[in-house]
N, C-alpha and C positions, 0 to 999 in steps of 0.2 A: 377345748383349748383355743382350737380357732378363731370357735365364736367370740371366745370370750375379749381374743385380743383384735378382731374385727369393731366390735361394743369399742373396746378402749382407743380406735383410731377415729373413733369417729365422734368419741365425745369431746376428740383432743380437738379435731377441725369444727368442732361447733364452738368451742371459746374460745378458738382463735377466731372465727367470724362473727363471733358476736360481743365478745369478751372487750373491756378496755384496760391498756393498762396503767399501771398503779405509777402515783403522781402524772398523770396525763387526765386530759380532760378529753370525751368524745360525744360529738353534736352531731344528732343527722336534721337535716335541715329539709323539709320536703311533704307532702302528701304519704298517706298512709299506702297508697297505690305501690309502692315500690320506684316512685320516679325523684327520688329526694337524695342528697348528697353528704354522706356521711365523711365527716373529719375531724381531726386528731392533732391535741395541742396541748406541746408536752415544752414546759418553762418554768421546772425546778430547778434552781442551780446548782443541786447537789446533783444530778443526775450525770455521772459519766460512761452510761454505755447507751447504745440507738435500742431502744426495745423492740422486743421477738413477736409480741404477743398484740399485735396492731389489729383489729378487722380488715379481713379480705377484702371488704366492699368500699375502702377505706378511700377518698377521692382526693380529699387534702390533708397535707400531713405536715405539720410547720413544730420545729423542732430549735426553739430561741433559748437563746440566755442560759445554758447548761455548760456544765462541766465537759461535755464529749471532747478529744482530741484527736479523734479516729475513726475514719468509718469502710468497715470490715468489707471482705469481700460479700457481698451476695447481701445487703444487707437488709434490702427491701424486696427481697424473692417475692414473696408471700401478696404483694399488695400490686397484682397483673393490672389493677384497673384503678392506680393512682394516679392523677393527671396534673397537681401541684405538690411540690416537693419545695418547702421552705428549710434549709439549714443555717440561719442568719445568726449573729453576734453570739459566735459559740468559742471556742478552743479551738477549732478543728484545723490540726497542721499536714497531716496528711489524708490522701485517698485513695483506697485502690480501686489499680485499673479496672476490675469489674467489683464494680460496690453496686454498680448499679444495672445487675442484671434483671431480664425479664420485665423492666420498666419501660414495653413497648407502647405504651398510652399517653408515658409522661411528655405532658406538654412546657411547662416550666419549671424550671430548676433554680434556684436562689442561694448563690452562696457568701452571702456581702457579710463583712465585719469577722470574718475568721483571718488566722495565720497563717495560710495555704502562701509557699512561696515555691508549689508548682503546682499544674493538674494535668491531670491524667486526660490530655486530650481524646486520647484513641478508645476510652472510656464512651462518649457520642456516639458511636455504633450501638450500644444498644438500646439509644434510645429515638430512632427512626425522627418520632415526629416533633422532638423538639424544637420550639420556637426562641427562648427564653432563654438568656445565662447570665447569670447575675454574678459576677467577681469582683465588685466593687470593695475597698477597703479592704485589701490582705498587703500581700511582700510580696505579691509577682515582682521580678527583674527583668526578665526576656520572654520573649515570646518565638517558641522553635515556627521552622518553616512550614512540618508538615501538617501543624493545626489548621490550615485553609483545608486538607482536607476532609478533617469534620466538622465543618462550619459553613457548607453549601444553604444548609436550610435554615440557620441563626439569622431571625430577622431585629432579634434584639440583643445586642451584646453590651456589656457595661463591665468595662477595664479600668474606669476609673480610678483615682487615689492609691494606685499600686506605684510600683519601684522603676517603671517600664521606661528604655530609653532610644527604643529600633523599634522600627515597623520592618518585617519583613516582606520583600516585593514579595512574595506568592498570597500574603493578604491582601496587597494590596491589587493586583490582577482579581482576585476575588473579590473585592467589592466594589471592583470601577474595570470590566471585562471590556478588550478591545470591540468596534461596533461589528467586526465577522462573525463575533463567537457570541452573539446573542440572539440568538432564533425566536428566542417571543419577548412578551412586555418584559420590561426591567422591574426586578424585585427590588423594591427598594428594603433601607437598612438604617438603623438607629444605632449609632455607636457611640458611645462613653467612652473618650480618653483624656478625658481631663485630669490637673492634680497628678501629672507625672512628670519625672525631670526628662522630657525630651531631646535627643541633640539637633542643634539645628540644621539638622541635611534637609537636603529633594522630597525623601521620606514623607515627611511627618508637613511641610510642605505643598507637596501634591494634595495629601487628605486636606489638609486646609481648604487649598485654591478650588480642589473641586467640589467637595460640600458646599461653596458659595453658589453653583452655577443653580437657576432653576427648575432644571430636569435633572439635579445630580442623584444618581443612587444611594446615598448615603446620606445623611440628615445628621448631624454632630449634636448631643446632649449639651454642650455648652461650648461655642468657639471660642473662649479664650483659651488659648495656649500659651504654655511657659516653655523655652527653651535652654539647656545650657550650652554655650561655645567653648567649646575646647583651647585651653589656653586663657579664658576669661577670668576677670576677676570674682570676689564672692558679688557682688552688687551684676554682673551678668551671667551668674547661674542661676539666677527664676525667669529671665528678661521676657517679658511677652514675646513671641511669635508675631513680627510687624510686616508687614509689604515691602520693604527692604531686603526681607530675607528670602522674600520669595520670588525676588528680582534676579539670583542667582540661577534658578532654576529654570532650563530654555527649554520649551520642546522640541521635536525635534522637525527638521527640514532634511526633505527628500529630491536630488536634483539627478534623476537619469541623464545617460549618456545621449540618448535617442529615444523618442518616446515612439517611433515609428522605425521596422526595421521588415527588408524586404530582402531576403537570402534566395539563391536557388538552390534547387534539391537536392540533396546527397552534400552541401557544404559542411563548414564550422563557422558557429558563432558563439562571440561571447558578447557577455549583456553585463554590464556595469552602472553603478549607481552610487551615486555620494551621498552622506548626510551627515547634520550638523547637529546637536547641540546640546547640554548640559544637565546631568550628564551626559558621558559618551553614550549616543546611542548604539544599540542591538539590531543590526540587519538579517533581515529572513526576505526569503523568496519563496512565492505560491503563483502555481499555474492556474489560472480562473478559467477561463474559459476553452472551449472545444475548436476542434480546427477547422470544423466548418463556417465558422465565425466571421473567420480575417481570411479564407484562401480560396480566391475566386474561379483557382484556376481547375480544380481537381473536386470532382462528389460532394456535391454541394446537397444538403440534408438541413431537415428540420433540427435545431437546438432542443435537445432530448436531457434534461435534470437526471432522469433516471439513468442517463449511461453512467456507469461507475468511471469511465473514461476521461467525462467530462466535468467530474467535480474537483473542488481547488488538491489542491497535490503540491505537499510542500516540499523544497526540493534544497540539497544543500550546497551549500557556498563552495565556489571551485576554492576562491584568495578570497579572506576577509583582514585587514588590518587597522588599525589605530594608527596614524604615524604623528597623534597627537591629541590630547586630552582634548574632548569635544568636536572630533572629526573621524568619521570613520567608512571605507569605504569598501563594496563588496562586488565579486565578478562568479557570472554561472558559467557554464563551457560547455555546449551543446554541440555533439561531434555526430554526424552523421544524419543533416537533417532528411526528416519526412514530413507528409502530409501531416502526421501525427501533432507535430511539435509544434507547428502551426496555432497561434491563439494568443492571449492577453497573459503578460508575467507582472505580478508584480513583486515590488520591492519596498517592506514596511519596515519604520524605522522606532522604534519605540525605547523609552525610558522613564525616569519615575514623574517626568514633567507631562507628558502625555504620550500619542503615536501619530506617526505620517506615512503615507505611503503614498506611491507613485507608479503608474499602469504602463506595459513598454508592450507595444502593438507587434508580434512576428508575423510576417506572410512570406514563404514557402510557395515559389513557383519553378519552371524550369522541370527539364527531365534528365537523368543521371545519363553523363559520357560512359556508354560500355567502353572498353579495351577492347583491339583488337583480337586479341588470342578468345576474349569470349564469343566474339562476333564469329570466328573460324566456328569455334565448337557450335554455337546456333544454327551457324547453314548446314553445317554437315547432319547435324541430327536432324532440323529440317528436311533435308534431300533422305535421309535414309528412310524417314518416317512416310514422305510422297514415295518413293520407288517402291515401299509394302507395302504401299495401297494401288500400284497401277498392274495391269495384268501383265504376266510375263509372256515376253516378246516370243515369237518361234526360232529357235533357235537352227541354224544351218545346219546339213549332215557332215558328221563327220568327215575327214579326209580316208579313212581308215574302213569308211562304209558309206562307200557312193553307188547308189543302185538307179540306174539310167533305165529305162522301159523303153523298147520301138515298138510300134506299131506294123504291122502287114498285112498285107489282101489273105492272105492263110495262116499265120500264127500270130500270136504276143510272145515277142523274145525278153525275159527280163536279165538283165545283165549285171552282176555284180561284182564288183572287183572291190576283193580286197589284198590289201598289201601287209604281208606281214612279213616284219623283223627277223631274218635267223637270228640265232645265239649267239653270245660273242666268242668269234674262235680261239681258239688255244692253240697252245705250240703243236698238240697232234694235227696232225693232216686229214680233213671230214671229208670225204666222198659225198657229193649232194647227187642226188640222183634228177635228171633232167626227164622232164614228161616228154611227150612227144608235143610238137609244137603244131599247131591246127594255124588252117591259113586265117590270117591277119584280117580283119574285117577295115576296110576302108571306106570303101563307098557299097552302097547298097543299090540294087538292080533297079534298071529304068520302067522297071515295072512297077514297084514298091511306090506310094504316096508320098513318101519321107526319107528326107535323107541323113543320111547320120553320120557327125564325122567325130572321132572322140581327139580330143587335144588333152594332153594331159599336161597338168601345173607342175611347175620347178615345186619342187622341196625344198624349205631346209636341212635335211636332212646331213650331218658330216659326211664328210669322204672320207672313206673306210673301204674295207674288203668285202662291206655287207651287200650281197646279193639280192635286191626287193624279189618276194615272190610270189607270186598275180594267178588270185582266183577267178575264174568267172564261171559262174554260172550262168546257162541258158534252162530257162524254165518255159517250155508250148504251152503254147492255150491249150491244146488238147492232153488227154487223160497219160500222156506221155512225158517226161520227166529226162531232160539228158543232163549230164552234166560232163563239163570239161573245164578240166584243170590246164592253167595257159602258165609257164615257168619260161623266160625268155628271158637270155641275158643282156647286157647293157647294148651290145651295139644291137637290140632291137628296140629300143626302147621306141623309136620313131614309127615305128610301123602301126604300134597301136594304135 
């Protein structure tokens, strides 16, 4: 069973690749090698559907003079490696969005003398490499915006003899690109709009004036043009397209505020630019260049393309206004300058008559006024950050542990007095019991090397009922150990 229907799928794709179909005529035109070009030409006028049954290998397929009104989704699946597709003086009013799948070979497409009064622009995706559009003679009326873009690679188009009366600007940015946004040679372009009621604006206008220049990108199939005026009579609804009309249309003029501007660092500035002319032009602002550029005063570096820093950066308008048909004027507001901000702005004015622009120089010098309160906080954190780094000083002994050493011809006396605090009394009555009081050392014997006389410092200590009460210890140089405890109250205090 398999097999069998294995057999039958494959006898079906062998007449479909080889097979022609009925009222079509097929020619392979070539060397028996395999290197020749097989195509298919179907021009009975009874014929109203696209046939199924085309050869795969099939390269040109011209499909005139039939009844067809329609053509289906998916209609040339089958045919990967077609690379002319003619559907000329047929019926065909509609097409769907994808009729034209899997047609990633096709190079031109013809579809002149049908009833198409619209196409499926977004249909062009799938066909990569085409070059060719042939719409000549139908009932187009308008032309939407976002057909520019799939019309990047169309170097032939022909709109002629349709109903068409607008050009819209996003074509026209497509095939006349301002000179930032062209990175290599200009493609040029063959365009057919002749044989339409154009109205006579900027539009239709601009394509004129610049098809005439001799490096224009676009090359016009026939420059005569007809235009109607609004409000005209029938004798000027075909009226040529004269040098009159194209007198209306200004480009435009870019007149900065300053073409040179010198800010210090940490200010605000704003940057203003006027322009003029008809129509109203469109202002935009782009940052070109890096700040090592223009700013002499701070890290001055080679002009590096690859920093992503330093490429243009368009930035938007703080005030942009009209305050009148053919004038119109823009300000940016740059708050918080730095070294960064530093570099060339410009200011491009464009409209359907052409673009201007005009370069405004910043240089950023000067260092930012700290505030005092941040200047406090700097020293301080400075001083604490030097005082952890320096060695700690020696600090004095206590007042609460002062140990004084003499010297003598038969001992080392060390002497230590401390004073400590009774508790704080209470209403009870505390009995303190008194040592016995050992004689007062004042001066020391005229035998001794050294003399020793103790002074002792005032305290602060409050006046109270509190009784200081005074250790010392006497510690020999020899293996002997005395100690005495010295308790003396106030009117001694002199003796020690």
């Amino acid at each position: 069973m398999y097999r069998l229907l294995l057999v039958q799928m494959l006898h079906c794709c062998f007449l479909v690749a080889h097979s022609c179909p009925t009222q079509c005529t097929c020619v392979y035109q070539g060397g028996s090698n395999g290197t020749g070009l097989r195509s298919v030409l179907c021009s009975e006028p009874s014929m109203s559907a696209i046939p199924l049954n085309a050869p795969a290998d099939t390269v040109k397929f011209r499909l005139e003079k039939t009844s067809i009104s329609r053509v289906p989704r998916a209609a040339f699946f089958y045919l990967s490696e077609l690379q002319f597709l003619w559907l000329t003086y047929n019926s065909i009013t509609t097409i769907h969005s994808s009729s034209f799948l899997n047609l990633k070979a096709l190079r031109e497409l013809r579809l002149d003398g049908n009833l198409l009064s619209a196409f499926p622009w977004e249909g062009l995706r799938d066909m990569p490499r085409l070059r060719t559009l042939g719409l000549h003679n139908n009932r187009l009326s308008s032309l939407p915006a976002h057909a520019a873009l799939f019309l990047p690679n169309v170097t032939y188009l022909d709109l002629s003899s349709n109903r068409l009366t607008t050009l819209p600007s996003e074509l026209l940015d497509l095939w006349f690109p301002p000179p930032a946004q062209l990175a290599g040679p200009t493609q040029r372009r063959v365009l057919g709009v002749h044989d339409n009621m154009w109205q006579c604006d900027c539009q239709i206008s601009m394509l004129l004036a610049q098809s005439k220049y001799q490096q224009s990108p676009v090359v016009l199939m026939d420059q005569l043009l007809t235009c109607s005026r609004s409000g005209g009579t029938a004798d000027q609804l075909g009226a040529p397209l004269t040098e009159a009309d194209l007198s209306r249309c200004q480009r435009p003029s870019v007149q900065p505020s300053a073409t040179r501007v010198t800010s210090p660092l940490g200010s605000n500035v704003m940057l203003r630019c006027d322009a003029t002319g008809y129509p109203t032009p469109v202002l935009t602002w782009t940052k070109a260049a890096g700040a090592s550029m223009y700013n002499t005063e701070c890290c001055q570096q080679p002009y590096n393309k690859a920093d992503p820093e330093k490429l243009p950066i368009n930035l938007d308008s703080f005030i942009q206004e009209s305050p009148r048909v053919g004038i119109r004027w823009s300000i940016i507001n740059l708050n918080g300058l730095s070294y960064k901000d530093a570099g060339e702005y410009r200011c491009q004015a464009r409209n359907m008559a052409g673009t201007a622009e005009a370069p405004i120089r910043l240089r950023v010098v000067g260092v930012i006024a700290v505030p005092p309160s941040i200047k406090n906080k700097t020293r301080k954190a400075s001083s604490r950050s030097s005082s952890s780094n320096r060695k700690p000083l020696p600090q004095k002994p206590k007042r609460a542990q002062n140990i004084t050493s003499i010297s003598t011809s038969k001992k080392k006396t060390l002497l230590n007095l401390k004073y400590v605090t009774p508790p704080t009394p209470t209403n009870k009555t505390q009995n303190i019991k008194m040592a016995p009081v050992p004689t007062p050392l004042k001066k020391m014997s005229s035998s001794s090397p050294q003399k020793y006389t103790h002074k002792r410092k005032k305290t602060s200590a409050p006046k109270s009922n509190r009784k200081p009460q005074i250790s010392v210890n006497t510690i020999p140089s020899s293996s002997e150990k005395t100690t005495t405890t010295l308790s003396s109250p106030e009117n001694n205090k002199d003796q020690i």
